[in-house]
C-alpha positions as CSV (number, residue, x, y, z in Angstrom):
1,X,-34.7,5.4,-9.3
2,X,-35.6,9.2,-8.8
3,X,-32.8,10.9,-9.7
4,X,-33.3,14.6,-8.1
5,X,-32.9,15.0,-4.8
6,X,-35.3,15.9,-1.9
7,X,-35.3,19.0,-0.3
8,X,-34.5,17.2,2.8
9,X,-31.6,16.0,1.0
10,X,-30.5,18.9,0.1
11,X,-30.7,20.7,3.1
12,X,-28.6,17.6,4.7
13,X,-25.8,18.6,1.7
14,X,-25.8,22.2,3.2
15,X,-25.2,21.1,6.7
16,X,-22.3,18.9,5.5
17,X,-21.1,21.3,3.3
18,X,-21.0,24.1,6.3
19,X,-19.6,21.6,8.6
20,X,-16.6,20.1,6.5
21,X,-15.9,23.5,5.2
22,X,-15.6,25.0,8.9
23,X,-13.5,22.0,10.3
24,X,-11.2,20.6,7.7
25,X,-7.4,22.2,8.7
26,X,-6.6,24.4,5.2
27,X,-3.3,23.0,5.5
28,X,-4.6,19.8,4.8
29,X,-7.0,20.9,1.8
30,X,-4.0,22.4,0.4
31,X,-2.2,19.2,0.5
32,X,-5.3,17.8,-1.6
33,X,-5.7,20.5,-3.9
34,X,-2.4,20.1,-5.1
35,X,-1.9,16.1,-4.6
36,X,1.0,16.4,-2.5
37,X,2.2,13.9,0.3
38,X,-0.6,13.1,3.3
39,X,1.6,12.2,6.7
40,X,0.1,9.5,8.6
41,X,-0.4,12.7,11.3
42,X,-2.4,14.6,8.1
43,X,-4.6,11.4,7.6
44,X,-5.2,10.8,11.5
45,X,-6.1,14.0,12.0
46,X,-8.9,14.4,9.7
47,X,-10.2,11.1,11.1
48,X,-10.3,12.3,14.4
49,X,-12.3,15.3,13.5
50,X,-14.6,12.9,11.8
51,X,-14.7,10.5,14.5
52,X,-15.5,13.2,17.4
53,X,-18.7,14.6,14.9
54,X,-19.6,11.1,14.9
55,X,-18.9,10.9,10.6
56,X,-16.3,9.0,9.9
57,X,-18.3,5.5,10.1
58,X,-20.5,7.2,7.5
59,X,-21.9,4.3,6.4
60,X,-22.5,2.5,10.3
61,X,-26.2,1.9,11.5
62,X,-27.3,3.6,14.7
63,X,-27.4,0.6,16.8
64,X,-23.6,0.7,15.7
65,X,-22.4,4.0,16.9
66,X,-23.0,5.5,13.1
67,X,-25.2,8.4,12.1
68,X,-27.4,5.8,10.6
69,X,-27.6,8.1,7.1
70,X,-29.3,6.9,4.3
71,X,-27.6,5.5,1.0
72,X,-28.4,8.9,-0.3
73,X,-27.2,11.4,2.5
74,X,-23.7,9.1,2.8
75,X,-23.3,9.8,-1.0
76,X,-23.9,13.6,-0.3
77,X,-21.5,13.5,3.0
78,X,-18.9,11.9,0.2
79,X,-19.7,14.4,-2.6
80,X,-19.1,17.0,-0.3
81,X,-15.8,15.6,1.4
82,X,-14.6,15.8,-1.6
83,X,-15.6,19.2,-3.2
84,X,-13.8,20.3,0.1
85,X,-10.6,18.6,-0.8
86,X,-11.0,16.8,2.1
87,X,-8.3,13.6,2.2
88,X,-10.3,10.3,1.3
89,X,-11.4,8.2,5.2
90,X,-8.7,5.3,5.1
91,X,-11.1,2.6,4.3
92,X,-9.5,0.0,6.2
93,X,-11.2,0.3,9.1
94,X,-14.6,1.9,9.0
95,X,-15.7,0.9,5.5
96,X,-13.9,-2.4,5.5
97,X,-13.3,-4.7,8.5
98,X,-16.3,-2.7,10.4
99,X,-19.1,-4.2,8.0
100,X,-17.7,-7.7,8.6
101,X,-17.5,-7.5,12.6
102,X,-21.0,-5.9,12.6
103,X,-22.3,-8.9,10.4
104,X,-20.2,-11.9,11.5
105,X,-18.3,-10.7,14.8
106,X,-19.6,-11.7,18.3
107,X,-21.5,-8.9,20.4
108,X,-17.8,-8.8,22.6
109,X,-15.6,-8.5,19.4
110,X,-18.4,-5.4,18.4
111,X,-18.1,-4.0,22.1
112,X,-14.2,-4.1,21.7
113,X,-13.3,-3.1,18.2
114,X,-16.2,-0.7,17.0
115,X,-15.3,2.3,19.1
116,X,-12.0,2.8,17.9
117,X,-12.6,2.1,15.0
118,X,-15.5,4.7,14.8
119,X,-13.7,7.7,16.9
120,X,-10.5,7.4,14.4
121,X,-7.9,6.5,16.8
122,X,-7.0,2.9,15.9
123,X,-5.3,2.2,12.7
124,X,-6.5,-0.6,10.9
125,X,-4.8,-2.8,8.0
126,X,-5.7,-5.3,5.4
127,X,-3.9,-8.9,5.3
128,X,-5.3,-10.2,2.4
129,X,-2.7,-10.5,-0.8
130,X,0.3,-12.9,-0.5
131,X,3.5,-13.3,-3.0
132,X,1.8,-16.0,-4.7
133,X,-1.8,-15.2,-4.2
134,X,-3.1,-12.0,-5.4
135,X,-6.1,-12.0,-7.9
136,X,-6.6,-15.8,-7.1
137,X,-6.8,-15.3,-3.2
138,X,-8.0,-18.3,-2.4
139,X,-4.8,-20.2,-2.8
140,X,-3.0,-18.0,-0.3
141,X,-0.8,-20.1,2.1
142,X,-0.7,-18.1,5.5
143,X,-1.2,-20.6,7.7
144,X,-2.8,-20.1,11.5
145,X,-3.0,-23.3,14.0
146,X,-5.3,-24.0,16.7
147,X,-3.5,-24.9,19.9
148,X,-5.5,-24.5,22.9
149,X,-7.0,-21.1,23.2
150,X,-4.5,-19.1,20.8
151,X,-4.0,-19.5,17.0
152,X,-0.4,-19.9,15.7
153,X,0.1,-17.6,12.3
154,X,3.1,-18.4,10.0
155,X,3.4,-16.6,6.5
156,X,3.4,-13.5,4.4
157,X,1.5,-10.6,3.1
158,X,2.3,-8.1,0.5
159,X,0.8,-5.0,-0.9
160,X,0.0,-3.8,2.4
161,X,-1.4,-0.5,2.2
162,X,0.1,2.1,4.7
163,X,0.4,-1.2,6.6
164,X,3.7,0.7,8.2
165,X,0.8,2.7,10.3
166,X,-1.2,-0.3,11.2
167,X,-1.8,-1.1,14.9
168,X,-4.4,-4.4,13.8
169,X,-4.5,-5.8,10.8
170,X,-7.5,-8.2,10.2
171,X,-6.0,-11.5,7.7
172,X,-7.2,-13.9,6.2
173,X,-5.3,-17.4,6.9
174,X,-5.3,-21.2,5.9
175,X,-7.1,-23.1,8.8
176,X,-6.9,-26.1,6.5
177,X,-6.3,-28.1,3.7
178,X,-8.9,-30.1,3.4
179,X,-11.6,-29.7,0.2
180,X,-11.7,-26.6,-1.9
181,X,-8.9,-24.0,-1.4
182,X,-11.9,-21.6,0.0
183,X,-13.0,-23.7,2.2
184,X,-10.4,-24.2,4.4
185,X,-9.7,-20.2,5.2
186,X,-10.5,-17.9,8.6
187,X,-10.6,-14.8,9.0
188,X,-8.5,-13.2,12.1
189,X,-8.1,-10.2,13.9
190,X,-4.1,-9.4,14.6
191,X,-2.4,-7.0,16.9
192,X,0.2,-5.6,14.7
193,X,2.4,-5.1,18.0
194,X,2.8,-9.2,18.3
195,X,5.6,-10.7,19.0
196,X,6.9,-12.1,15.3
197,X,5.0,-9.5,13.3
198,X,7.5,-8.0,11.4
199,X,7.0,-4.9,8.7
200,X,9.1,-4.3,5.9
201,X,7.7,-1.0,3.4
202,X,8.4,-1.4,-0.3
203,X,9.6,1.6,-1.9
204,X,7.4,2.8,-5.3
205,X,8.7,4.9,-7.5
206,X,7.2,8.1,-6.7
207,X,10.1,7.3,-2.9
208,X,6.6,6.5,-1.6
209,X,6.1,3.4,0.7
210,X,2.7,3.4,-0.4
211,X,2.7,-0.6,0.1
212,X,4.1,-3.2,2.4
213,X,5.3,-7.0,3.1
214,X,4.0,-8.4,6.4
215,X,5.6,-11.5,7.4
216,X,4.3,-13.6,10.7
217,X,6.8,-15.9,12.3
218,X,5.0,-17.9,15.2
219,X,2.4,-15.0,16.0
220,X,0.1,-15.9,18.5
221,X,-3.5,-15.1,18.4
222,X,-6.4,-15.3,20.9
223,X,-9.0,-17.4,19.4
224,X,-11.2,-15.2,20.3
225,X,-10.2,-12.6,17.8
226,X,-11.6,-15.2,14.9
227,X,-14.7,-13.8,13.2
228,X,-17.0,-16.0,12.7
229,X,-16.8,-19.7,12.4
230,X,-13.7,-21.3,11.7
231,X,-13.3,-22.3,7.8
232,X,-16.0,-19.9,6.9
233,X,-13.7,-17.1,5.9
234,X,-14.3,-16.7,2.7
235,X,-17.8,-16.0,3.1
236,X,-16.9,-13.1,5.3
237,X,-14.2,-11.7,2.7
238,X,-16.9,-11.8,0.0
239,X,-18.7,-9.7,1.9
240,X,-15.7,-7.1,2.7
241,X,-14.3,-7.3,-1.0
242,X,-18.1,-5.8,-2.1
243,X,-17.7,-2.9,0.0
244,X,-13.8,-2.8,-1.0
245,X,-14.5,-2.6,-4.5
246,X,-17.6,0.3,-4.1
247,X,-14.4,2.2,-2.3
248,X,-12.2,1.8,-5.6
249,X,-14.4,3.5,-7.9
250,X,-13.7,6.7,-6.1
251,X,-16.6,8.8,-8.1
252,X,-16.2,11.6,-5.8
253,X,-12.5,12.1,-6.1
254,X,-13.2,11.7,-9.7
255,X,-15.2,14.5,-9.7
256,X,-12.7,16.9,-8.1
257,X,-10.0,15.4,-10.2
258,X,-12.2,16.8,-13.4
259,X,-12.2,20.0,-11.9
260,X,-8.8,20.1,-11.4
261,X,-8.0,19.0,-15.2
262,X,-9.8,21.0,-16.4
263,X,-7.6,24.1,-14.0
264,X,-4.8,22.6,-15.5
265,X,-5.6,22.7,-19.5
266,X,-6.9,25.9,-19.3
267,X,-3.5,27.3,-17.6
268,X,-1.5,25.2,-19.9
269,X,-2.8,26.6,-22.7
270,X,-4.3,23.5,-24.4
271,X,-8.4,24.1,-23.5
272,X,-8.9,25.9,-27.0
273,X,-7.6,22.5,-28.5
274,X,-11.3,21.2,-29.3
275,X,-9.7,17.5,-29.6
276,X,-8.3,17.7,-26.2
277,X,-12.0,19.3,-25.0
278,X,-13.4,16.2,-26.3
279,X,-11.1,14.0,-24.0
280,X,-12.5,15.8,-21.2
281,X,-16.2,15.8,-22.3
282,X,-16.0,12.3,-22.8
283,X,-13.9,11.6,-19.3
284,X,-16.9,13.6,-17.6
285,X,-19.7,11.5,-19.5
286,X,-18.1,8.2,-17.9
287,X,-17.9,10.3,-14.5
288,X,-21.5,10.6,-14.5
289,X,-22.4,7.6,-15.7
290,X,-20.2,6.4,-12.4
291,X,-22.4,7.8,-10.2
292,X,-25.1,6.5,-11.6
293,X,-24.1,2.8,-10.9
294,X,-22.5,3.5,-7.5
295,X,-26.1,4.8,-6.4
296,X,-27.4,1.8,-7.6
297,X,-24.4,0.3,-5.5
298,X,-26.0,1.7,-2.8
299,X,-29.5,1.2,-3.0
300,X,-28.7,-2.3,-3.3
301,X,-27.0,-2.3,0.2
302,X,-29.9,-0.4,2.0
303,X,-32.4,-3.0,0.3
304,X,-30.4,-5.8,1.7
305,X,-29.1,-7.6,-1.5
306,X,-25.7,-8.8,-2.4
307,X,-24.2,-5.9,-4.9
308,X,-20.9,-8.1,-5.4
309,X,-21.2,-8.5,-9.2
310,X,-22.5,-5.3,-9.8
311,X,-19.4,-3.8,-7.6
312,X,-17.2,-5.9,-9.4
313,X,-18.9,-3.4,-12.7
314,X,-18.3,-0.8,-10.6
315,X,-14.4,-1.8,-9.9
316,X,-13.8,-1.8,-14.0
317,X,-14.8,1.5,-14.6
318,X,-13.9,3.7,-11.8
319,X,-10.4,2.0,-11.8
320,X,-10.0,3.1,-15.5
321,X,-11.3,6.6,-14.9
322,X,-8.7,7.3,-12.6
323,X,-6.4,6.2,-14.9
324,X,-7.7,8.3,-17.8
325,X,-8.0,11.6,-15.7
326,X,-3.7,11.0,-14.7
327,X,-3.2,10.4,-18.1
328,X,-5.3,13.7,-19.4
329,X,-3.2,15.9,-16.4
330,X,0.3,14.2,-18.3
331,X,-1.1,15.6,-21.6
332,X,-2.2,19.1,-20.5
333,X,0.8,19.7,-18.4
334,X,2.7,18.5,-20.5
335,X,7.3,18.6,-20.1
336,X,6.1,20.1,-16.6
337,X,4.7,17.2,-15.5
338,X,7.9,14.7,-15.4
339,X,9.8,16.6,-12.7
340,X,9.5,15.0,-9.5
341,X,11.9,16.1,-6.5
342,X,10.6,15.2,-2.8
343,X,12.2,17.8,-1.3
344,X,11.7,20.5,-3.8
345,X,8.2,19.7,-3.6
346,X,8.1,20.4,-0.1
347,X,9.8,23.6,-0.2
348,X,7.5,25.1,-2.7
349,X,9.6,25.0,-5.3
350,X,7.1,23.7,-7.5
351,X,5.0,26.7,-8.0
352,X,7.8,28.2,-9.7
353,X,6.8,26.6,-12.9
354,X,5.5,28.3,-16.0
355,X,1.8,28.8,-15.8
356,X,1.8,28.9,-12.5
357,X,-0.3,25.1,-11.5
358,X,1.1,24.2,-8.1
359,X,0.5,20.9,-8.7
360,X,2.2,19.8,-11.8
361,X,4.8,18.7,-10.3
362,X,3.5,14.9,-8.9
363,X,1.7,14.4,-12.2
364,X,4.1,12.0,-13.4
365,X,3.7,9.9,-10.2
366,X,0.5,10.2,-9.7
367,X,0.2,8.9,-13.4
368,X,2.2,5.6,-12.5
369,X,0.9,5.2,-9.4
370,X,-2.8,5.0,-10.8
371,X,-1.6,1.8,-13.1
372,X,-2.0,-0.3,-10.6
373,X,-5.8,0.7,-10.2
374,X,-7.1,-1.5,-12.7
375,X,-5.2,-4.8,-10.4
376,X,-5.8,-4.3,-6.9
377,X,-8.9,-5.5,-5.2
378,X,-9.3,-7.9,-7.9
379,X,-7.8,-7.8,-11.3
380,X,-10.1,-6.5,-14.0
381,X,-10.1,-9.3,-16.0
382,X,-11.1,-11.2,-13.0
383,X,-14.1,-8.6,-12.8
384,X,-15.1,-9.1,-16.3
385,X,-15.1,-12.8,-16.1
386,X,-17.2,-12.7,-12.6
387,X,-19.5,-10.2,-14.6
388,X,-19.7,-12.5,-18.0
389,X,-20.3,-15.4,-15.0
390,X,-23.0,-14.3,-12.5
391,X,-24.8,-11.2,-14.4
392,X,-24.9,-11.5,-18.1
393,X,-25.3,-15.3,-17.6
């Protein structure tokens, strides 16, 4: 893989760059800069912006309503999202469910779903984990039965991202019993406005209701907002879970983050410490070795081939980068790190501190927020075994 960039390619990262840099609200960069609280308003807004330049399905063919970018220029759009301090796209939607209804969905359910999802004005959520059934999803119990035209759901989800914002949320569900656990699940499409859908956020914490339950008590469903063939759903959340796990690593955000540790230590105080340099050289070697293996990532998309295992690789690391660069910001910052008052943050009152970081205050949070990195979207010991299994054999 050729390694330096075109100069097509690099005239595509100027055009970005111009673009996000002229349209992305400072307010909201601030916000990023200093990792303080996105409103759902903050995250919809960006979206929109996104949605009317015809960006924020990055990663959707032509024929789809995308830009139809290369592997390449959507890795240079992300790079320089990021660099912005841009907020990340909520994935639910355009990287996640949209990839399933363009490979599995009927040309109606593409007609009626795409567009919002593409413009940024329907909020999409993801149904997947249960109390009982989290790494080992293919024993969840959410049950959905076929009477006449509509499908009845009855069950629970949990750890549902900003699932208080959801207007759909696309599930997986037990359509039967019969045979292995994964054969017997569908995957549906749900108006989160249903009679019987009920939302209750879970307070982290940081006071953040970062995650929610989502319990369905006699929810009826069209049958045609199935994807796919009944039974078959588990094909169909293989495919999502690859494009899921790309998402995780986060190898831009990882890159800004650097940047930002290395603000910090050097306003702390502790960048002459050549030990605590080292941290930081070695955090950065692993960064780029990230990128390296998300491009691959990529490439094996655009060539068609399934990059499952080597996303579940990709999953391990960039979950544990994340977790090393909020643990490095705790060390430089240091006692200045722990506060964390909601509405002190908001009024500023953080940039009162000694050596003057805005942002030290949500370290702490941000620090136990990002241990549950290395769970979500598959457990990494799941990974490793699914590695050990299907690439080294």
């Amino acid at each position: 893989m050729d390694l330096a960039f075109t100069p097509e390619e690099q005239a595509f990262r100027e055009e970005v760059r111009t673009w996000v840099r002229a349209h992305l609200p400072e307010e909201i960069a601030h916000k990023v800069r200093n990792d303080l609280r996105l409103t759902r308003d903050d995250l919809q807004r960006w979206a929109k912006i996104l949605g009317k330049k015809g960006w924020l399905a990055s990663g959707w063919p032509a024929q789809f309503g995308g830009p139809g970018w290369t592997a390449v220029q959507k890795h240079l759009f992300e790079e320089e999202c990021a660099a912005a301090c841009a907020p990340g796209v909520v994935p639910f939607g355009p990287v996640m469910v949209a990839p399933v209804i363009m490979a599995y969905g009927s040309p109606e359910q593409q007609k009626r779903f795409l567009p919002g999802i593409a413009s940024g004005e329907v909020w999409w959520s993801q149904g997947y984990s249960e109390p009982g059934s989290g790494s080992d999803l293919a024993s969840l119990k959410t049950r959905a039965e076929r009477v006449g035209d509509k499908y009845i759901v009855n069950g629970q989800k949990t750890w549902t991202t900003l699932g208080q914002y959801g207007e759909w949320i696309f599930c997986l569900v037990r359509t039967s019993s019969e045979g292995k656990p994964q054969t017997g699940i569908s995957f549906l499409l749900i108006d989160m406005k249903s009679p019987g859908v009920t939302v209750r956020p879970i307070k982290l914490l940081d006071g953040e209701c970062e995650v929610n339950e989502v319990f369905f008590d006699n929810v009826e469903v069209p049958a045609d907002q199935l994807i796919g063939e009944e039974n078959k759903g588990w094909t169909y959340a293989k495919h999502l879970l690859s494009h899921e796990r790309t998402n995780i690593a986060g190898v831009n955000r990882a890159k800004r983050e650097l940047e930002r540790l290395k603000r910090i230590a050097k306003t702390e105080g502790v960048w002459d410490d050549q030990r605590f340099r080292d941290q930081i050289a070695l955090l950065e070697v692993d960064i780029v070795a990230l990128e390296m293996l998300v491009l691959r990532v990529l490439s094996a998309e655009k060539s068609g081939k399934n990059p499952l295992d080597i996303a579940g690789l990709l999953k391990i690391k960039g979950s544990e980068i994340q977790q090393r660069y909020a643990e490095l910001m705790m060390l430089a910052a240091g006692p200045y790190s722990l506060p964390f008052i909601e509405e002190a943050m908001e009024a500023g009152w953080q940039g009162d501190f000694p050596g003057g970081v805005v942002a030290n205050a949500p370290l702490a949070s941000t620090y136990f927020n990002m241990r549950k990195t290395t769970i979500y979207g598959g457990s990494n010991e799941v990974q490793r075994n699914i590695v050990a299994q299907t690439v080294l054999g």
